[in-house]
N, C-alpha and C positions, 0 to 999 in steps of 0.2 A: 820677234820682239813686238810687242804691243804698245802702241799707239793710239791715245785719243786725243782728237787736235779740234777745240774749239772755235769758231765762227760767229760770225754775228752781233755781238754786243756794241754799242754804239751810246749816242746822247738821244734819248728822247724828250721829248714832253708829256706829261701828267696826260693820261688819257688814251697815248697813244699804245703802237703795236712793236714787240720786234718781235723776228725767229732766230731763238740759236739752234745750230749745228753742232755736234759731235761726229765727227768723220774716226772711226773704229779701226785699226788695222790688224795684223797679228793676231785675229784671236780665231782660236781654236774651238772654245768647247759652245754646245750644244746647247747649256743651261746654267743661264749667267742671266744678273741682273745689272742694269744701267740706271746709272741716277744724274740726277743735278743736282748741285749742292753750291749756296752761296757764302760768300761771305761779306758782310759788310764793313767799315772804315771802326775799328774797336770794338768791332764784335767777331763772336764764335759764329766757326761754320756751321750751315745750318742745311738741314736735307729739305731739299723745294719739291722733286717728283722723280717718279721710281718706276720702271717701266723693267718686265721679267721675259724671260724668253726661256722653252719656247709657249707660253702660253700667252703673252703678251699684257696681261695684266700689269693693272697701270696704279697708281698711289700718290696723292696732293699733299702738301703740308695744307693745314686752314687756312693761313693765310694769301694761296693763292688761289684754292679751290675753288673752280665757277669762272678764274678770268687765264690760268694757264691749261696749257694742252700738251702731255707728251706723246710721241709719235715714234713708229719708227721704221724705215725702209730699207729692209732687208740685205735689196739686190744694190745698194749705193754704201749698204756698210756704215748706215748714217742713223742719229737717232737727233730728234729735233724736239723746242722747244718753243712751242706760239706762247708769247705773253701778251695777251690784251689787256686793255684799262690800266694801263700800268700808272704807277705811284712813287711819288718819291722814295718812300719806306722800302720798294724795289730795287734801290741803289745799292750794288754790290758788284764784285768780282765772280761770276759762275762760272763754277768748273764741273768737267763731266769726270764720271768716274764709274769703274764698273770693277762686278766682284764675282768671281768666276764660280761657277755650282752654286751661285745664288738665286735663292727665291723671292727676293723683297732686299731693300735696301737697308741696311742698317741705320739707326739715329744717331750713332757715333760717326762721324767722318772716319772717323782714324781705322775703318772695319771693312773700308772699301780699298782695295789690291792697288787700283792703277788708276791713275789720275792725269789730266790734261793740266795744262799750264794758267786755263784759265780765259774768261774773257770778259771785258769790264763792261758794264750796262748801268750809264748814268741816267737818271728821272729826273727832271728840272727843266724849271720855265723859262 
């Protein structure tokens, strides 16, 4: 059974840092791709970054490219998310999610297999 159980979301303030975690279990194949995808308070989910395996190649939305980082540790079954400079416009619910025999993440949410529950990342002073 497949498993991803997000970490990390919290309150920050404008400026600052957080790292989310995806903790991965169950999975089997070889050549899948993992994404983050947010959603904010009346808005559509939105694809944030996309990271492939096994080649590792990695993919931004514009809006965070230059201040996120996707990553990911193999031997921990974990794939992570540095957010620096963060912004209020950063307020959302991020969930991880991954699409098995994928190369790149889809821009539809609804294209990605299995999904984590989610974890909330409020920006505010």
């Amino acid at each position: 059974q497949v498993q991803l159980v997000e970490s990390g979301g919290g309150l920050m303030q404008p400026g600052g840092s957080l790292r989310l975690s995806c903790a991965v279990s169950g999975f089997t194949w070889d050549y899948y791709a993992i994404g983050w995808y947010r959603q904010a308070p009346g808005k559509e989910r939105e694809r944030v970054s996309c990271i492939s395996s096994p080649d590792g190649s990695t993919s931004y939305a514009d809006s965070v490219k230059g201040r996120f980082t996707i990553s990911r540790d193999n031997a921990r079954n974990t794939v992570y998310l540095q957010m620096n400079s963060l912004k209020p416009e950063d307020t959302a619910v991020y969930y991880c999610a991954a699409l098995p025999r994928g190369s790149s993440c889809p821009k539809d949410p609804y294209d990605m297999v299995y999904w984590g529950k989610g974890t909330l990342v409020t920006v505010s002073s």
